[in-house]
MIZA-278877 format. One record per residue: residue in one letter; x, y, z of N, C-alpha, C in turn; residue number from 1. Coordinates in Angstrom, 1 decimal. Layout:
<lokols>
+------+--------+--------+--------+--------+--------+--------+--------+--------+--------+------+
! resn !   n.px !   n.py !   n.pz !  ca.px !  ca.py !  ca.pz !   c.px !   c.py !   c.pz ! resi !
+------+--------+--------+--------+--------+--------+--------+--------+--------+--------+------+
!    a !      X !      Y !      Z !      X !      Y !      Z !      X !      Y !      Z !  NUM !
...
+------+--------+--------+--------+--------+--------+--------+--------+--------+--------+------+
</lokols>
This chain:
<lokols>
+------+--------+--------+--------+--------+--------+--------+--------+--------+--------+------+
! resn !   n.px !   n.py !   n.pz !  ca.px !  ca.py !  ca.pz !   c.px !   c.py !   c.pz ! resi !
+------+--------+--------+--------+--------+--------+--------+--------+--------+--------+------+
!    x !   76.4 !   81.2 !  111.9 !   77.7 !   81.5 !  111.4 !   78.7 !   80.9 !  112.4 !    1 !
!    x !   79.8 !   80.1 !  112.0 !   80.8 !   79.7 !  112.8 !   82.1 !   80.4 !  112.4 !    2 !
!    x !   83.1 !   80.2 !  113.3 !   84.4 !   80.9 !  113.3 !   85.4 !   79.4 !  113.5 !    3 !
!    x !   86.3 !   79.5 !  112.2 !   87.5 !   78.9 !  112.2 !   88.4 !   79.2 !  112.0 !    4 !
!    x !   89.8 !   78.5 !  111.6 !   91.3 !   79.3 !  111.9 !   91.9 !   78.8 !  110.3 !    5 !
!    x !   92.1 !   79.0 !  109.6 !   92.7 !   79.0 !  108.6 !   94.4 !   79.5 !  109.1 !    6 !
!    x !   95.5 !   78.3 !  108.8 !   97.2 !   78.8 !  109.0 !   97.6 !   78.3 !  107.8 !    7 !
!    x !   98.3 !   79.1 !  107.6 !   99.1 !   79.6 !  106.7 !  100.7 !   79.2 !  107.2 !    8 !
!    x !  101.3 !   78.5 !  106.7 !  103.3 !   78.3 !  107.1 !  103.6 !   78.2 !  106.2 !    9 !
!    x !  105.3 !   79.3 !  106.1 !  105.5 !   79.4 !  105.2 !  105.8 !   80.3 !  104.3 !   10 !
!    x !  105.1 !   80.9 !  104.2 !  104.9 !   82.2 !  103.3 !  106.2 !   82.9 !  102.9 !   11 !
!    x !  107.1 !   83.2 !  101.9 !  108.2 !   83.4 !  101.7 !  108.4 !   84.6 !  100.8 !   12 !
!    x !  109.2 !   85.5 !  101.4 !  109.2 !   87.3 !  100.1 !  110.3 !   87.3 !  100.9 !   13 !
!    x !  110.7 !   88.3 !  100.1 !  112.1 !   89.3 !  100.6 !  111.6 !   90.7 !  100.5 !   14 !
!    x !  112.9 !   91.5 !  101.8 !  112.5 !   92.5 !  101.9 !  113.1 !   93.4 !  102.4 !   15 !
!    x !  113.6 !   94.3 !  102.6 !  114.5 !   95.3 !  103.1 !  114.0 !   95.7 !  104.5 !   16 !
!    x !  114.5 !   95.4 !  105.3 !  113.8 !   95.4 !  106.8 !  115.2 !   94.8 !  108.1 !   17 !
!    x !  115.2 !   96.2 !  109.0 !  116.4 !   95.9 !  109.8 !  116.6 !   97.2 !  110.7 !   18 !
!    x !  117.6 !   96.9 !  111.6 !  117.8 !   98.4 !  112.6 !  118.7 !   98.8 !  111.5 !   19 !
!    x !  120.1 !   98.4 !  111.2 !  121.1 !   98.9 !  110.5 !  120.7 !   99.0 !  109.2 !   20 !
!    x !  121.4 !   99.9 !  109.1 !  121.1 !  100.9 !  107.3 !  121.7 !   99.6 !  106.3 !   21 !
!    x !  123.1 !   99.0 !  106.3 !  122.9 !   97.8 !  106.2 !  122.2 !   96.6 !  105.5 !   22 !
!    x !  120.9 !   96.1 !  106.5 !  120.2 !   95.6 !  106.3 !  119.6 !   95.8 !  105.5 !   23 !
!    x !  118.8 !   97.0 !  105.4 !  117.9 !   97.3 !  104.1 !  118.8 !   97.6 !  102.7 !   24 !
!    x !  119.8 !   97.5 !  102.7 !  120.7 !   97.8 !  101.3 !  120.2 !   96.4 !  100.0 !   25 !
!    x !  120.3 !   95.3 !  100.6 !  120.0 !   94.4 !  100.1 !  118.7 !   93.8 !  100.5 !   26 !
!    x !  117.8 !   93.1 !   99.6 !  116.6 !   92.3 !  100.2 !  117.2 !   91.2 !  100.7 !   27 !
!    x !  116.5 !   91.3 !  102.0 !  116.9 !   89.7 !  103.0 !  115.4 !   88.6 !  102.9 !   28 !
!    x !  115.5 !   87.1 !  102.7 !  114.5 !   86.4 !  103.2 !  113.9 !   86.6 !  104.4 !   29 !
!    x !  112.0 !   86.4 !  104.5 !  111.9 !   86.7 !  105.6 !  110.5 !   85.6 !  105.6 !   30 !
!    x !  110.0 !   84.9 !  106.4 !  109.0 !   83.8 !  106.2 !  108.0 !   84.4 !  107.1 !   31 !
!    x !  106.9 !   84.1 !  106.8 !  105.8 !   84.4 !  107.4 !  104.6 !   83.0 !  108.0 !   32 !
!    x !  104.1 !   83.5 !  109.0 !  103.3 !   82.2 !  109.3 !  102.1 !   82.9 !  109.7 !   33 !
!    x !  100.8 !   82.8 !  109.2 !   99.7 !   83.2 !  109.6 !   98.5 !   82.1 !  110.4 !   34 !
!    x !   98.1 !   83.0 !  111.2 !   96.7 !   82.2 !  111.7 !   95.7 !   83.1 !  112.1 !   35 !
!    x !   94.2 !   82.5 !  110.6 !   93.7 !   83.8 !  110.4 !   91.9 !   83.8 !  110.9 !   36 !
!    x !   91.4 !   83.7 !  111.9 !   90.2 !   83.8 !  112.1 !   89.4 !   84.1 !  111.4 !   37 !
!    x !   88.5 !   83.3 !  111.0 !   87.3 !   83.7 !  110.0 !   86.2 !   83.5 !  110.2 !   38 !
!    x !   85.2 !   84.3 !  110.1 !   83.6 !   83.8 !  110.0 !   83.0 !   83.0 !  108.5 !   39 !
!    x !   82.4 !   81.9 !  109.1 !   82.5 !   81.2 !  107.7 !   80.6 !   81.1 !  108.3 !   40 !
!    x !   80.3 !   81.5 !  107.2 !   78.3 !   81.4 !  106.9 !   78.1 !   80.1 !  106.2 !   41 !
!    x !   79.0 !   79.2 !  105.0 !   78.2 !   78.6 !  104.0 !   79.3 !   78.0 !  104.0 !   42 !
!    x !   79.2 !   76.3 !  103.0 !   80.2 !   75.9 !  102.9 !   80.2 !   75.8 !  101.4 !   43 !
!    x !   80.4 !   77.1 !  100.9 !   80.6 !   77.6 !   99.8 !   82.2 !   78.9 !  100.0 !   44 !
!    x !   82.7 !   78.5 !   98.6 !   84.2 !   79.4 !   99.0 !   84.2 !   80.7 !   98.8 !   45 !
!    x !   82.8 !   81.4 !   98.8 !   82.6 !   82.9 !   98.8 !   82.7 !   83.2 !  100.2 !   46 !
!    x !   82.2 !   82.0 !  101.0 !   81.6 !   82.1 !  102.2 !   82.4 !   82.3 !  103.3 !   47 !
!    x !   84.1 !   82.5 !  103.3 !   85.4 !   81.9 !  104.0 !   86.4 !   83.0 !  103.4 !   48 !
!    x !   87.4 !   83.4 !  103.8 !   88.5 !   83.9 !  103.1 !   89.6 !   83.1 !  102.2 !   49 !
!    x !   90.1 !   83.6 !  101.3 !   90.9 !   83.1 !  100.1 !   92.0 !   82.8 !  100.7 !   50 !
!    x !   93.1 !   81.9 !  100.5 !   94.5 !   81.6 !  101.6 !   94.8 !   82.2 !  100.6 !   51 !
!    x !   94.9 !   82.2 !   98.7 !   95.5 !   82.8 !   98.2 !   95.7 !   84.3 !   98.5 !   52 !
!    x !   95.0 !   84.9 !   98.7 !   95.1 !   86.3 !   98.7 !   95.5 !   86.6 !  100.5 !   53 !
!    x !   95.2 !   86.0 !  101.4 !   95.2 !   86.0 !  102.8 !   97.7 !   86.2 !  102.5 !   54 !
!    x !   97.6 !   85.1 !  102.1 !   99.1 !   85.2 !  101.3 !   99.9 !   86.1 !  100.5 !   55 !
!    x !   98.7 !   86.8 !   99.1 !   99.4 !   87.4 !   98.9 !   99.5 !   88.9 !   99.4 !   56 !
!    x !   98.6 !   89.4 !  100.5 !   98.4 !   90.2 !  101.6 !   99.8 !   90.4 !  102.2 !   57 !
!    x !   99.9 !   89.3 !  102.8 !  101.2 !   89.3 !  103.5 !  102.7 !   89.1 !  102.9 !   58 !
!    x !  102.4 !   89.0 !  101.4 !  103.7 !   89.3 !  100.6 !  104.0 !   90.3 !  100.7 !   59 !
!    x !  102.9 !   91.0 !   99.8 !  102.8 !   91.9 !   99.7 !  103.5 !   93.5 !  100.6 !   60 !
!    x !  103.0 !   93.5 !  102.2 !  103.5 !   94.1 !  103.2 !  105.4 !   93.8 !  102.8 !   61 !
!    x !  105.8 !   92.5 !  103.2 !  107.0 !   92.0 !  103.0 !  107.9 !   92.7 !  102.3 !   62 !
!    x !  107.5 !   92.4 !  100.8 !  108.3 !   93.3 !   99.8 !  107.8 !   94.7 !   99.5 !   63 !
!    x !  106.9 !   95.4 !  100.0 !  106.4 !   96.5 !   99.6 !  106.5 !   97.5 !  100.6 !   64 !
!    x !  107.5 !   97.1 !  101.6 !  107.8 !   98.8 !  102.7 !  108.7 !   98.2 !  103.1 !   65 !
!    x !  109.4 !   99.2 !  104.1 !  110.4 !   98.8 !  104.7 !  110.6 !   99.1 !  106.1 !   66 !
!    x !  110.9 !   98.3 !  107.0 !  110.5 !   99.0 !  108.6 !  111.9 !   98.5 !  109.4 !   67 !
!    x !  112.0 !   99.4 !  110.8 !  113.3 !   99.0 !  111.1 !  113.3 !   97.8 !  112.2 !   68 !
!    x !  112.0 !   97.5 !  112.8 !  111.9 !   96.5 !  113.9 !  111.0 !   95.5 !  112.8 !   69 !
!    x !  110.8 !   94.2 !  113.6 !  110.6 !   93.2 !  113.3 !  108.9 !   93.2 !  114.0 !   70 !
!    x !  108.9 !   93.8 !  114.4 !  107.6 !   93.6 !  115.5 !  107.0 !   94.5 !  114.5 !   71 !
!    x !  107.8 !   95.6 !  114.3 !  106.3 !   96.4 !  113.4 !  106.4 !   96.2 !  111.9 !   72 !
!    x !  107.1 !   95.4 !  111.7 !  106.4 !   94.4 !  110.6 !  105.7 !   93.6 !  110.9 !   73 !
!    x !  105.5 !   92.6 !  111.3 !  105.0 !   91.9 !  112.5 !  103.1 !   92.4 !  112.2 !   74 !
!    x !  103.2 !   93.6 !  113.3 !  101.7 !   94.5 !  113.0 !  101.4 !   94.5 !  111.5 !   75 !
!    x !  102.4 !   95.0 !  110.7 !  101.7 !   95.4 !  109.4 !  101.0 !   94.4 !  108.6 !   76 !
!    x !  101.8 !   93.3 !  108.6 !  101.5 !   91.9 !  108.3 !   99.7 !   92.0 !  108.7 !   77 !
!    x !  100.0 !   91.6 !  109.8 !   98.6 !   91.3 !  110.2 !   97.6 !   92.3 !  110.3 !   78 !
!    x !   97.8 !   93.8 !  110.2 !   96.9 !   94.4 !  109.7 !   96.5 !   94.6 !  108.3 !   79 !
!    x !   97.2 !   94.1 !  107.6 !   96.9 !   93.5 !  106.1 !   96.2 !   92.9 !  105.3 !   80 !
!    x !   96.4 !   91.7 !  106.3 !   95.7 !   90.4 !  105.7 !   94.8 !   90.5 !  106.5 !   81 !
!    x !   94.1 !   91.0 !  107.9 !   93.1 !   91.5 !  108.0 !   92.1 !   92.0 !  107.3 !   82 !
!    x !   92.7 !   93.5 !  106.5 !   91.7 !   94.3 !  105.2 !   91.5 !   93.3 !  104.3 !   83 !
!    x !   92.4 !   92.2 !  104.3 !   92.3 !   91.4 !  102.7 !   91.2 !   91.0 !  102.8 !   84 !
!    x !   90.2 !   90.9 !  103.5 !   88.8 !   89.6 !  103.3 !   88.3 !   90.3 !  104.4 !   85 !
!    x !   86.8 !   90.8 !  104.1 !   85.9 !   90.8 !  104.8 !   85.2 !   89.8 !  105.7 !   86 !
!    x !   85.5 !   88.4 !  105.7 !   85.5 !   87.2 !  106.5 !   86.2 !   87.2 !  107.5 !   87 !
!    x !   87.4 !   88.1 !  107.7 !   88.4 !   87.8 !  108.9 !   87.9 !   88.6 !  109.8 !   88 !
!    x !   88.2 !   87.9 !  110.8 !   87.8 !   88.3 !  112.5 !   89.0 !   88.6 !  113.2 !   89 !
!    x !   90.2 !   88.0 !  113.3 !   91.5 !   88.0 !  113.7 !   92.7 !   87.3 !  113.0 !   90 !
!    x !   93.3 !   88.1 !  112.9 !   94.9 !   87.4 !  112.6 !   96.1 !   87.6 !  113.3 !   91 !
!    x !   96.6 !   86.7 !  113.4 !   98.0 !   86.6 !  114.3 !   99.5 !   86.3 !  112.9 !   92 !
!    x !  100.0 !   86.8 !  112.9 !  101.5 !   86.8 !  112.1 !  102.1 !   86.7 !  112.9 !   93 !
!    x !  103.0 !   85.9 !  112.3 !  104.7 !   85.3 !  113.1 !  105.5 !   85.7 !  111.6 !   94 !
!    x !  106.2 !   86.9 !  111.8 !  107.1 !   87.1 !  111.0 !  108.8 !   86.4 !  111.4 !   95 !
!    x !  108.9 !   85.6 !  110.6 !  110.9 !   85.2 !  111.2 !  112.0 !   85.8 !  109.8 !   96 !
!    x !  112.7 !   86.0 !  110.8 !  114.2 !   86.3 !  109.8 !  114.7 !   85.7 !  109.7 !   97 !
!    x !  115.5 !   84.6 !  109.1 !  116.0 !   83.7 !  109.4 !  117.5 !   84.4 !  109.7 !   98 !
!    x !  118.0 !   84.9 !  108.8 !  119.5 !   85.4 !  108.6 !  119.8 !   86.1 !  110.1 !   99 !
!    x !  119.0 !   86.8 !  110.5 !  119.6 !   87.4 !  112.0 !  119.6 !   86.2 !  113.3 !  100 !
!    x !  118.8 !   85.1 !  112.6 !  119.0 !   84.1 !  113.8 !  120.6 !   83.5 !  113.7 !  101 !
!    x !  120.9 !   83.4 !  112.6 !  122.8 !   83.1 !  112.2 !  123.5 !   84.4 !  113.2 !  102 !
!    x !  123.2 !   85.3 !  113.4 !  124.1 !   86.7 !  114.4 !  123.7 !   86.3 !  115.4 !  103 !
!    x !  122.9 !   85.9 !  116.1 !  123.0 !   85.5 !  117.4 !  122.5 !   83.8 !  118.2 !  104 !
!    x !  123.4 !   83.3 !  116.9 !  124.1 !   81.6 !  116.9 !  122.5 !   80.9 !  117.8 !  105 !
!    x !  120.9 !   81.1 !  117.0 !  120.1 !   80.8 !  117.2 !  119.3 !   80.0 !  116.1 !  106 !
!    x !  118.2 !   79.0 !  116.4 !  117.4 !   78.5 !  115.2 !  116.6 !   79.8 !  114.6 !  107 !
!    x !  116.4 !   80.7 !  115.1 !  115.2 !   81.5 !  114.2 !  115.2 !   82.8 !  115.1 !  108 !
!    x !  114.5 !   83.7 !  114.8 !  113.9 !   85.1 !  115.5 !  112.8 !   85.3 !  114.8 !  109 !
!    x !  112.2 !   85.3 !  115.4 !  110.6 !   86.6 !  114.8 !  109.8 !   87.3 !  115.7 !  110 !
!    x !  109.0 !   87.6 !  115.2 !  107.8 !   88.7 !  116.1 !  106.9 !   88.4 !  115.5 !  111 !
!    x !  105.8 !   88.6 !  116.4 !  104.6 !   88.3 !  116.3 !  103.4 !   89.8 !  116.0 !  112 !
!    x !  102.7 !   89.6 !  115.7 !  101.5 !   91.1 !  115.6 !  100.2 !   90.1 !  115.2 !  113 !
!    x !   98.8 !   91.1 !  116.2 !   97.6 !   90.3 !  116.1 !   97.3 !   91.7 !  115.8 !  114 !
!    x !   95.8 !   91.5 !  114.8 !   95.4 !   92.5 !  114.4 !   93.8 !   91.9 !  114.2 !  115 !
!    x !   92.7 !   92.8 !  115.1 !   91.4 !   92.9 !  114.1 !   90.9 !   93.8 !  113.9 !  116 !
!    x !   89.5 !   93.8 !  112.9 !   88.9 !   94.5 !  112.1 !   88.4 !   95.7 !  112.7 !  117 !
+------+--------+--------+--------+--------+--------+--------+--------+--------+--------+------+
</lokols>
């Protein structure tokens, strides 16, 4: 059995997520980038995790709670798409907001969360 990295850039949902009350009133864009450690046995696609679902994992989190830091969304992300596939060994998310990077006159902000099994 070998282990490789399947990434993911990209990933795009909205979501209600923020310190200020604010923020969560409206869904904001929020992009996601994964890199997801897998044990791969065969070079058959049972054998590997799905990017589809590794993705919709991480929508999923996105639009389906709401948290007030970025970092712990961040963790949830990646403890998600973790459970999504019994293949994965580790995952790292880079969640970015873009819109808060406009408040403090930057290209981007995110956080990060690694999560394994």
């Amino acid at each position: 059995m070998i282990e490789s990295t399947i990434t993911i850039s990209g990933i795009r949902a909205s979501g209600r997520h923020g310190a200020s009350a604010g923020e969560r009133d409206a869904p904001q864009e929020f992009v996601v980038d994964l890199q997801v450690a897998v044990a791969v046995a065969d070079d058959e696609l049972e054998a590997t995790a799905d990017y589809r679902a590794l993705a919709a994992a991480a929508r999923s989190v996105v639009e389906g709670a709401s948290f007030v830091l970025l970092e712990t969304l961040a963790d949830a992300v990646a403890s998600a798409v973790v459970r999504s596939s019994g293949q994965v060994r580790r995952v790292t998310a880079i969640v970015h907001k873009p819109r808060a990077a406009r408040a403090v006159d930057a290209d981007d902000v995110s956080a990060t969360g690694t999560a394994t099994p």
